[in-house]
DSSP file (Angstrom, degrees, kcal/mol; ACC not computed):
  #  RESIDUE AA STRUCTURE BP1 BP2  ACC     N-H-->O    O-->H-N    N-H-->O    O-->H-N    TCO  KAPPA ALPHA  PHI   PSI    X-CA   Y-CA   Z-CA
    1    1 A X     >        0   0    0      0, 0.0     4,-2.3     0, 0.0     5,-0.3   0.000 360.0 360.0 360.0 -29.4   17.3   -2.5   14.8
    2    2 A X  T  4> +     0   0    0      1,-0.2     5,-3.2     2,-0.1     4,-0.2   0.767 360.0  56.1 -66.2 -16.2   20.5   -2.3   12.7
    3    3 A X  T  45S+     0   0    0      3,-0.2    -1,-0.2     2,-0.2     3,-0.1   0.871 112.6  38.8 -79.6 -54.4   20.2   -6.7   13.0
    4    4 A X  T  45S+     0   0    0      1,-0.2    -2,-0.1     2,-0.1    -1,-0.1   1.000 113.8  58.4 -72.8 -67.3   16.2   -6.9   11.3
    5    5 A X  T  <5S-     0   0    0     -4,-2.3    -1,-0.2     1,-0.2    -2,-0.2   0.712 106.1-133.8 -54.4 -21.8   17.3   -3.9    8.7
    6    6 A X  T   5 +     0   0    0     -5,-0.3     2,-0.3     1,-0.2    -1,-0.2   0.720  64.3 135.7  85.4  29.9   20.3   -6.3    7.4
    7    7 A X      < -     0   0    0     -5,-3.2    -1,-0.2    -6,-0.2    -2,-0.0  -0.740  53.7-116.0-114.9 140.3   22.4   -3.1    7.8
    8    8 A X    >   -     0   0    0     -2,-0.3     3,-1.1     1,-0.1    -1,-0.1  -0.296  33.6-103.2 -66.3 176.5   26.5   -2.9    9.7
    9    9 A X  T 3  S+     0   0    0      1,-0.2    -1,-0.1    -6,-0.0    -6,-0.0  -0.245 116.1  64.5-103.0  39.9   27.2   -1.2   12.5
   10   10 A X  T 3  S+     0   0    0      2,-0.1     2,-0.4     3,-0.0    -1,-0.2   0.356  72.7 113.0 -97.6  -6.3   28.8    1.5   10.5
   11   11 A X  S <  S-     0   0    0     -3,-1.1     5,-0.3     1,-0.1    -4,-0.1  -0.409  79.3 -85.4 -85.1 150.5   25.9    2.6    8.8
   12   12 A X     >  -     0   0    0     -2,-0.4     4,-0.7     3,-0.1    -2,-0.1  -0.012  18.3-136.1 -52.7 146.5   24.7    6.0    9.5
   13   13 A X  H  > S+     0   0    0      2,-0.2     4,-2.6     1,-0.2    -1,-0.1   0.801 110.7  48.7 -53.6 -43.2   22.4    6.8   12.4
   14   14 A X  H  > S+     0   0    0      1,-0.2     4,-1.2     2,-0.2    -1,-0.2   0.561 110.2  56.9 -84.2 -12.0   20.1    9.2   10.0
   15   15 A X  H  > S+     0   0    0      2,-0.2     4,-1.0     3,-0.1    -1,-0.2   0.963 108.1  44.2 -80.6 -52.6   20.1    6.1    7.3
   16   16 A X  H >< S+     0   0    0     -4,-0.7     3,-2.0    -5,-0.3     4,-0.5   0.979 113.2  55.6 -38.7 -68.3   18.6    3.7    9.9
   17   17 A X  H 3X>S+     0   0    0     -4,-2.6     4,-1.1     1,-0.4     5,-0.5   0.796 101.3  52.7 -25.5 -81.2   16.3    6.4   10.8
   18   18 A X  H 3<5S+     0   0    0     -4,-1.2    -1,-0.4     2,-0.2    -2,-0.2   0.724 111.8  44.3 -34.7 -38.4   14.9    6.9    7.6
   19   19 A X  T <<5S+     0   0    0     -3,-2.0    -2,-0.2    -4,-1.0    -3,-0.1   0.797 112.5  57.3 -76.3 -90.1   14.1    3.0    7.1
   20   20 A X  T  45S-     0   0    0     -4,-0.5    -2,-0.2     1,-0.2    -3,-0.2   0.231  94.3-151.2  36.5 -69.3   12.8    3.1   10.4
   21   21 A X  T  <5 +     0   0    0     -4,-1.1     2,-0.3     1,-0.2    -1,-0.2   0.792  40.7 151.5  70.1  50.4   10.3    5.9    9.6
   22   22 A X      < -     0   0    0     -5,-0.5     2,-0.4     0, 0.0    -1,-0.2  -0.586  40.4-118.0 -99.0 157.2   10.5    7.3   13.6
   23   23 A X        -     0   0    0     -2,-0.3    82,-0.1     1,-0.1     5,-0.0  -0.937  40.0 -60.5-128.8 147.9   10.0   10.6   14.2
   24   24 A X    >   -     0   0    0     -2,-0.4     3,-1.2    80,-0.1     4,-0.5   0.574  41.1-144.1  15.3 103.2   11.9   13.3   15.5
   25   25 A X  T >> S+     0   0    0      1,-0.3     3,-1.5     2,-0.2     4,-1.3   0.904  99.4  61.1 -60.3 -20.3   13.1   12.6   19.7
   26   26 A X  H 3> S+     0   0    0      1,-0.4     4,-3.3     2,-0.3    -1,-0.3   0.646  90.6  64.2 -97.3 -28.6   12.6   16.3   20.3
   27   27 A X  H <4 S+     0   0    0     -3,-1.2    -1,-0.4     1,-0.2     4,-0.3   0.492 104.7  40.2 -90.8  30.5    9.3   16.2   19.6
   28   28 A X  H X> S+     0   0    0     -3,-1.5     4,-1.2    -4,-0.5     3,-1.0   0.803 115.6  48.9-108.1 -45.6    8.3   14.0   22.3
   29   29 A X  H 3X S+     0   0    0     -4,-1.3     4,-3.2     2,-0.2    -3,-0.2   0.888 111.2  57.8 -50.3 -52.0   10.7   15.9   24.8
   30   30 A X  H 3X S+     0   0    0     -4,-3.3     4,-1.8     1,-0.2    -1,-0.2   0.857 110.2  47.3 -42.7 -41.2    8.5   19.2   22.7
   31   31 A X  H <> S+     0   0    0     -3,-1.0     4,-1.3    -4,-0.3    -2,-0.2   0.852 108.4  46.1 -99.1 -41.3    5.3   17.4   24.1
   32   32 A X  H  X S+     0   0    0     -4,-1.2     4,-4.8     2,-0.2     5,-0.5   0.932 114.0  60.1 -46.8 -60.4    6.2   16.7   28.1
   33   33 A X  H  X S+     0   0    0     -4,-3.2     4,-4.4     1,-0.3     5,-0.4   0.943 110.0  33.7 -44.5 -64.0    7.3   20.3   27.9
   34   34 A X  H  X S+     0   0    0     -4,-1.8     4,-1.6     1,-0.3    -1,-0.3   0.785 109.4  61.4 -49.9 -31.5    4.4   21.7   27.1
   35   35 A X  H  X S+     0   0    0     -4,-1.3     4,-2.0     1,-0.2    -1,-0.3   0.883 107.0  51.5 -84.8 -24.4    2.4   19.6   28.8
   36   36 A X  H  < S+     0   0    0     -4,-4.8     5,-0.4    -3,-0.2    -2,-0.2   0.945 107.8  45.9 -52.6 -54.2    4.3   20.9   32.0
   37   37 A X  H >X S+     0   0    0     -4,-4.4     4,-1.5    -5,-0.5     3,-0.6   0.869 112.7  62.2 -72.1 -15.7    4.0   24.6   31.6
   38   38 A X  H 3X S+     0   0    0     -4,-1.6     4,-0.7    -5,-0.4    52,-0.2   0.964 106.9  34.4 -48.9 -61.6    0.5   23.6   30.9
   39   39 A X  H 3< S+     0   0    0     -4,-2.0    -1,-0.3     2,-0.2    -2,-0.2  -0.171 121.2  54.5 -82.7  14.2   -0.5   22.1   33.9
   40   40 A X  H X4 S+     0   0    0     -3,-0.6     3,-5.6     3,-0.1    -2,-0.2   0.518 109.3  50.0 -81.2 -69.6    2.1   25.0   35.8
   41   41 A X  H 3< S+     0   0    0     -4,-1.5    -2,-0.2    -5,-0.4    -3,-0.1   0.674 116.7  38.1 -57.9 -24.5    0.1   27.7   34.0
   42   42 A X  T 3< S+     0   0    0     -4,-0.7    -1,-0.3    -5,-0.1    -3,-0.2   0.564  87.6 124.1-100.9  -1.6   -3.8   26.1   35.2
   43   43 A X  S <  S-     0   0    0     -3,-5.6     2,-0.2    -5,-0.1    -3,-0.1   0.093  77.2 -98.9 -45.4 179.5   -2.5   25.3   38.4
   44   44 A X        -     0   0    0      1,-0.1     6,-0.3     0, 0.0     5,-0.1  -0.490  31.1-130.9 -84.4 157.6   -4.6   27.1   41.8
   45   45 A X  S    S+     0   0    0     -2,-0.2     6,-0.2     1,-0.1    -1,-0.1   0.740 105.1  66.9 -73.5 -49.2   -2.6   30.2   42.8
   46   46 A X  S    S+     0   0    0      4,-0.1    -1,-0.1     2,-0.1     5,-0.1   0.862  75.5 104.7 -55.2 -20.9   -2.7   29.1   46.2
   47   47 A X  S  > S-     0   0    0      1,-0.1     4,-0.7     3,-0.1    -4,-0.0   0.095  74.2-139.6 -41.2 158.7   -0.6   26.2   45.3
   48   48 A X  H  > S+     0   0    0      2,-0.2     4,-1.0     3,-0.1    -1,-0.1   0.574 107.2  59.7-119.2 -15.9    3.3   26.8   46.6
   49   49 A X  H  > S+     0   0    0      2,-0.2     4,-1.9     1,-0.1     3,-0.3   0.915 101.5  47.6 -57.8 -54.7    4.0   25.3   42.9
   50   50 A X  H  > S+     0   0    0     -6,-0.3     4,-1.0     2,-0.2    -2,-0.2   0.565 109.7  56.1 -79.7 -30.5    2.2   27.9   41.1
   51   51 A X  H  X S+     0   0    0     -4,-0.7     4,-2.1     2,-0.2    -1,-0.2   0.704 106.4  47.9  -2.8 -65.1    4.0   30.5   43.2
   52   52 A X  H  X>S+     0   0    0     -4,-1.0     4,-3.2    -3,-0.3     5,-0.5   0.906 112.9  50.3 -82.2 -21.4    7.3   29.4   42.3
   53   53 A X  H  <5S+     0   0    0     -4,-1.9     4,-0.3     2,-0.2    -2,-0.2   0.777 105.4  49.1 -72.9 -12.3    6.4   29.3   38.9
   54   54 A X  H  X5S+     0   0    0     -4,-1.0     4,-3.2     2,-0.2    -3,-0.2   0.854 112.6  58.7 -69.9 -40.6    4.9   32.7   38.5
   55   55 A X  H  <5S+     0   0    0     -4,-2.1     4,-0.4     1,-0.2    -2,-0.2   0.914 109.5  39.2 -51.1 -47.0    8.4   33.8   40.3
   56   56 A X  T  X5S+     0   0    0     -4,-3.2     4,-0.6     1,-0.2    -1,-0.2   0.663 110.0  57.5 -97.6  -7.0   10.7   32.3   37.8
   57   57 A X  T >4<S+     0   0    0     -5,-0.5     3,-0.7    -4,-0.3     4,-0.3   0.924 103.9  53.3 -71.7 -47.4    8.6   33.3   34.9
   58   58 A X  T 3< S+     0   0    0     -4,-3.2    -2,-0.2     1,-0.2    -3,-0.1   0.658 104.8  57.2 -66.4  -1.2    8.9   37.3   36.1
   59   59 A X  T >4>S+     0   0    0     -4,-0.4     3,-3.7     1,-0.1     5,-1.1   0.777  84.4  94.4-101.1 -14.7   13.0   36.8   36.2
   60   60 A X  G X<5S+     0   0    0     -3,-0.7     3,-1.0    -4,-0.6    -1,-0.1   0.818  89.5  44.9 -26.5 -72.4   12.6   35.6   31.9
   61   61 A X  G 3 5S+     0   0    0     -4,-0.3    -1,-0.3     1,-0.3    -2,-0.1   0.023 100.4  70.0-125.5  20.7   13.4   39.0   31.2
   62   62 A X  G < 5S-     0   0    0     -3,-3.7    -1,-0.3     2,-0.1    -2,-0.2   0.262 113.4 -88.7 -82.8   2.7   16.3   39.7   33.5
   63   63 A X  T < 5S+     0   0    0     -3,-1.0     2,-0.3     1,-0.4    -2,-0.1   0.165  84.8 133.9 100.5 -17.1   18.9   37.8   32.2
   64   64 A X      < -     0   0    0     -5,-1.1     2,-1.2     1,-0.1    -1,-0.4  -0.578  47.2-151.9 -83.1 146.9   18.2   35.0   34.0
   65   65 A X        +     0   0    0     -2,-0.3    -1,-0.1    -3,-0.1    -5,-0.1  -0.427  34.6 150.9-124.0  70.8   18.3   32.3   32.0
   66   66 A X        -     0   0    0     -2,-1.2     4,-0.2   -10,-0.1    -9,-0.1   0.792  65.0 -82.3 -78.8-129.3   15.7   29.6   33.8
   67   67 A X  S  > S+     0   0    0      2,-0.1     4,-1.5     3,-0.1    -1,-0.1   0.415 129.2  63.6-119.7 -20.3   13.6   26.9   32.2
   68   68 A X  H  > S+     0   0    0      2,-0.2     4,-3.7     3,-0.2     5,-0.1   0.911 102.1  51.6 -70.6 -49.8   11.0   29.4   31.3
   69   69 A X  H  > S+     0   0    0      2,-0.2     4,-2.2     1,-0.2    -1,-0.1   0.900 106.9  52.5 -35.9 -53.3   13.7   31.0   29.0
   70   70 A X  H  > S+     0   0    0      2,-0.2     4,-2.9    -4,-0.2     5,-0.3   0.945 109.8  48.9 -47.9 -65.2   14.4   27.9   27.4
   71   71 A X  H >X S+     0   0    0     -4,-1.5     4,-1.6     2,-0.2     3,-0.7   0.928 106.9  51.1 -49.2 -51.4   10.9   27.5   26.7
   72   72 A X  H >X S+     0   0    0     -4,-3.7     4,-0.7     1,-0.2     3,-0.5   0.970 109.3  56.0 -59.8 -76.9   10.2   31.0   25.2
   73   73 A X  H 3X S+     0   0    0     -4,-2.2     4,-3.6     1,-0.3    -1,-0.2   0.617 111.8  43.8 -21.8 -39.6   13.3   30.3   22.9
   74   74 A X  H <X S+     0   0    0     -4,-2.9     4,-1.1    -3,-0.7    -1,-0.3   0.952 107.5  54.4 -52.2 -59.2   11.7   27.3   21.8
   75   75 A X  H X<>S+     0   0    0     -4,-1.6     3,-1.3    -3,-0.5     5,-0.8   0.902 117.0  38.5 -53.2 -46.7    8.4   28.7   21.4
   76   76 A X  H ><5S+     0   0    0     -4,-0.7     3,-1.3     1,-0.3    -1,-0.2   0.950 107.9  61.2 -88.4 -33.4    9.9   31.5   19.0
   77   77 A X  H 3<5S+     0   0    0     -4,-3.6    -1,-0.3    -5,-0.4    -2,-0.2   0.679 110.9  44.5 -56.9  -7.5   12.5   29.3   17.1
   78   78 A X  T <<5S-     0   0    0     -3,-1.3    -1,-0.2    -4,-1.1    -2,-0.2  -0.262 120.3-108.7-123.8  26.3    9.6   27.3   16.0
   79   79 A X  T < 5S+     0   0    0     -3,-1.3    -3,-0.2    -5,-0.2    -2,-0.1   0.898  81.4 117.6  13.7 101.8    7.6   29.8   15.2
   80   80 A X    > < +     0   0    0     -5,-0.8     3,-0.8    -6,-0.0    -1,-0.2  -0.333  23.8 135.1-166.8  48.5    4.6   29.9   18.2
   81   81 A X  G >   +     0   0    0      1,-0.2     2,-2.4    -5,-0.2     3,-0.8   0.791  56.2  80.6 -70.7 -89.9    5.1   33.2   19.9
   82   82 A X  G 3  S+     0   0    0      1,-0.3     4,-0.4     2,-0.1     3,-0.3  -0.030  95.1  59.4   6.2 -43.3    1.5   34.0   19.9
   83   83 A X  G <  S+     0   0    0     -2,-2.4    -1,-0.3    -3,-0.8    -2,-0.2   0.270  81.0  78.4 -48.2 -16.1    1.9   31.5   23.0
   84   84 A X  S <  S+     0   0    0     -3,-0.8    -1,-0.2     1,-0.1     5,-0.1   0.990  95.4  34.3 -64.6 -72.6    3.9   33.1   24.8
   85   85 A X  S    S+     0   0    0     -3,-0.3    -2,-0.1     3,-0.0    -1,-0.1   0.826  85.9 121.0 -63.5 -25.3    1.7   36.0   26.7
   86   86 A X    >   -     0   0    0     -4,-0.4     3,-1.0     1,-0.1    -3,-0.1   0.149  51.0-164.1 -19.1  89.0   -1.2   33.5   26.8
   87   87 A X  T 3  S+     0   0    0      1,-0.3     2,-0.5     2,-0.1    -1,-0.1   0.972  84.7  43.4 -44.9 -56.4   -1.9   33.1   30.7
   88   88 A X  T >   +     0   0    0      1,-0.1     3,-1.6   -46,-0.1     4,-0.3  -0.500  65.2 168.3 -99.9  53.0   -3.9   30.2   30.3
   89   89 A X  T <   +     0   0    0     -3,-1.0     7,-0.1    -2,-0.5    -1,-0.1   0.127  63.4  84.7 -52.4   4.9   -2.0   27.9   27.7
   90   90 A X  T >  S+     0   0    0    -52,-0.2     3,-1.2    -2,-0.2     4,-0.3   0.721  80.9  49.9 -39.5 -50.3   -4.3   25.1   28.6
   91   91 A X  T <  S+     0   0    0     -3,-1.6     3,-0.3     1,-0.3    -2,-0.2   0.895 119.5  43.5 -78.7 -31.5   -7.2   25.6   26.6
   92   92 A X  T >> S+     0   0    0     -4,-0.3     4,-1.4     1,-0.2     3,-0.6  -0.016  75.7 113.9-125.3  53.0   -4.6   25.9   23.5
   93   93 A X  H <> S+     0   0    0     -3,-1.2     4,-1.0     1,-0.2     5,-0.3   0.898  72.6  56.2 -74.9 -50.5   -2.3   23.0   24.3
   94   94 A X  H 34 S+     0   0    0     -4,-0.3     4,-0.4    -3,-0.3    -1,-0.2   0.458 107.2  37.6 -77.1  16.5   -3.3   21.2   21.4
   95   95 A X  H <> S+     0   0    0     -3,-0.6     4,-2.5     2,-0.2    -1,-0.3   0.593 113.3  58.9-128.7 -17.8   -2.8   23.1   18.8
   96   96 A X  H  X S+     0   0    0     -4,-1.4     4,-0.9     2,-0.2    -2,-0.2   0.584 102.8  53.1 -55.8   0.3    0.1   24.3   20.3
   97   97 A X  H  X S+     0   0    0     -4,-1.0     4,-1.5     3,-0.1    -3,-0.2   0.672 112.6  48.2-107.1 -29.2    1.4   20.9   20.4
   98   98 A X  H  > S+     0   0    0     -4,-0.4     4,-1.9    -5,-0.3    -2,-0.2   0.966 110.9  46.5 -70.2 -38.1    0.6   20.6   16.5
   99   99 A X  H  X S+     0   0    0     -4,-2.5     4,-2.2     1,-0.2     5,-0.2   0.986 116.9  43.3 -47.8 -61.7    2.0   23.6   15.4
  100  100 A X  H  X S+     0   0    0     -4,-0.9     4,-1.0    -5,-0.2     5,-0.4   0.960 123.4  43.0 -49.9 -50.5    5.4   22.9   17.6
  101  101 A X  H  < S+     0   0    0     -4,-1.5     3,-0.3     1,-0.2     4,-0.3   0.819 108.1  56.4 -35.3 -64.0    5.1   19.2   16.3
  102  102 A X  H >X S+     0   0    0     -4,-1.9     4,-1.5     1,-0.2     3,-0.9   0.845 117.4  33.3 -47.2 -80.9    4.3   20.1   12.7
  103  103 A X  H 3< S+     0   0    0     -4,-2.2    -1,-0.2     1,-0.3    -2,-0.2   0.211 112.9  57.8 -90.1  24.7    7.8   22.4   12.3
  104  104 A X  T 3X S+     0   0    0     -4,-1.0     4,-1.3    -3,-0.3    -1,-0.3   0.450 111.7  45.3-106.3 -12.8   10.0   20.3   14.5
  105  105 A X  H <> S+     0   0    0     -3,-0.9     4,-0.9    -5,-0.4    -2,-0.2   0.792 112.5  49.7 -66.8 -42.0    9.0   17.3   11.9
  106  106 A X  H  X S+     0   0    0     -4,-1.5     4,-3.0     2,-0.2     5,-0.2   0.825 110.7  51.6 -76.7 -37.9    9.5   19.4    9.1
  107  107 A X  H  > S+     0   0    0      2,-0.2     4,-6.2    -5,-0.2     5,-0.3   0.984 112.0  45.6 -35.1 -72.6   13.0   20.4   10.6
  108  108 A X  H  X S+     0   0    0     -4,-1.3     4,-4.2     2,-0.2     5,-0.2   0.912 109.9  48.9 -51.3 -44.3   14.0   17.0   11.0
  109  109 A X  H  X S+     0   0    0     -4,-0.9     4,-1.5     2,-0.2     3,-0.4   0.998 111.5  55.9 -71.8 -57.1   12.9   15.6    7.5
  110  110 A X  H  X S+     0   0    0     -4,-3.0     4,-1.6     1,-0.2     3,-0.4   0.959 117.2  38.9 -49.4 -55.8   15.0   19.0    6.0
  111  111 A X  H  X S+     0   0    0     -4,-6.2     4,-0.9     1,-0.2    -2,-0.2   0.841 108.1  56.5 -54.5 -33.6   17.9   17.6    8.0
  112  112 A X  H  < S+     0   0    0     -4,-4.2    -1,-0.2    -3,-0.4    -2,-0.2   0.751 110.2  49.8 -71.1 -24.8   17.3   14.3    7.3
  113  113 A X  H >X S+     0   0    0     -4,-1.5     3,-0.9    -3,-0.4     4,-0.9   0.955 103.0  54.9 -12.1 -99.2   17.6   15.3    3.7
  114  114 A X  H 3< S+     0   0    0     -4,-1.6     4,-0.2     1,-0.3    -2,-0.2   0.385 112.7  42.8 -44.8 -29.1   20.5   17.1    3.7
  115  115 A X  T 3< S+     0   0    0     -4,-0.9    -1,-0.3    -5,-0.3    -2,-0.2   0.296 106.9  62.7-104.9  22.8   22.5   14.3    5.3
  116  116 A X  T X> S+     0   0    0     -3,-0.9     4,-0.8     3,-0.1     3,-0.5   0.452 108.5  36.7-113.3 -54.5   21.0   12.1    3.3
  117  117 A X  H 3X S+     0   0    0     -4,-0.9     4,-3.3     1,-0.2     5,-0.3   0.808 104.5  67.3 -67.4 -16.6   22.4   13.6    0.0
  118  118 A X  H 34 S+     0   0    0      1,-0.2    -1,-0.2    -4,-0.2    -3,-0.1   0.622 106.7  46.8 -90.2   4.1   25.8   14.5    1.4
  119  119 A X  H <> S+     0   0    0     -3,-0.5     4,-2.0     2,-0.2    -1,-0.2   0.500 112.4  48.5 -86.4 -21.5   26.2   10.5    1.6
  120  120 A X  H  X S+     0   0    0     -4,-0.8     4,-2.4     2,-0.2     5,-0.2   0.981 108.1  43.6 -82.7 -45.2   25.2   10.1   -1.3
  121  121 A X  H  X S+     0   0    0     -4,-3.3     4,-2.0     3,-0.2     5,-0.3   0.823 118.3  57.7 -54.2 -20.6   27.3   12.9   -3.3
  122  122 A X  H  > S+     0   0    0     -5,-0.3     4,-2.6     2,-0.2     5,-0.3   0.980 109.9  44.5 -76.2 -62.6   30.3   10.8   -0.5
  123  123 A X  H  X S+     0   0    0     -4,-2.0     4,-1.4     1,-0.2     5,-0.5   0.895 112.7  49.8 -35.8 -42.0   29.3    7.4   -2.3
  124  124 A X  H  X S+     0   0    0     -4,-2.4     4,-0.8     1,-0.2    -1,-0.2   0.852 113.7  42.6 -95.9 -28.0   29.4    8.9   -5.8
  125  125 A X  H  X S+     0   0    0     -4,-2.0     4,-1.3    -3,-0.3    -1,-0.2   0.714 113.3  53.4 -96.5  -9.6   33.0   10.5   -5.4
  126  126 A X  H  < S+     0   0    0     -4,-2.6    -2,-0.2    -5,-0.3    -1,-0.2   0.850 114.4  41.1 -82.0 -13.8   34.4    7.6   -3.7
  127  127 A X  H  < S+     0   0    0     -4,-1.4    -2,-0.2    -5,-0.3    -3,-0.1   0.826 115.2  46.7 -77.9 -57.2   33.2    5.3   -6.5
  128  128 A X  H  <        0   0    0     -4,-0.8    -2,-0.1    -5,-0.5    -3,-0.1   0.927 360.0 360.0 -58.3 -41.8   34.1    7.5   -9.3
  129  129 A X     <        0   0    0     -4,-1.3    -1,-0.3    -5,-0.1    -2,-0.1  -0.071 360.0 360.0 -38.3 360.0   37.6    8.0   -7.5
């Protein structure tokens, strides 16, 4: 990409990005996830899948610190508890997957920002300098 943009291979990743206009890898990683514990959470109960997932979901709040943990953390750093106790996170997979989307975009663009000015104030004192 760096070849098309006419840009070296020293310029920052988050400068490419930004021409680029690509969005965020985490939220696609955000969207598999969900779509897993989705399809956990409607599974049959006779299922030997749905088993072990109700089992490592009851250990969340032992200290163990499983993939279900992981998930809740997500869910609350992004602010989407409401999801959490929700048995049947099927029916509101899509708008849990816009909310999560929605402030992991906004994340990114506030980061993308912020390093995006601190190159610039780095341009303007090396010039001035």
């Amino acid at each position: 990409m760096r070849y098309y943009l006419g840009t070296g291979r020293n310029t920052p990743s988050f400068a490419v990005a930004g021409d680029m206009g690509w969005k965020a890898t985490f939220s696609r990683q955000l969207k598999c996830v969900v779509n897993v514990r989705c399809r956990s959470s409607a599974m049959g109960d006779d299922r030997i899948n749905k088993t072990v997932f109700n089992y490592c979901r009851s250990l969340v709040g032992t200290g163990c610190k499983n993939w279900h943990f992981c998930v809740l953390a997500i869910f609350r750093r992004y602010d989407s508890s409401e999801f959490i106790d929700i048995e049947n996170v099927d029916m509101y997979k899509q708008l849990l997957l816009n909310k999560l989307q929605a402030n992991v975009t906004d994340e990114y663009i506030d980061e993308w920002t912020e390093s995006l000015l601190f190159l610039i104030v780095l341009v303007v004192k090396v010039k001035t300098n």
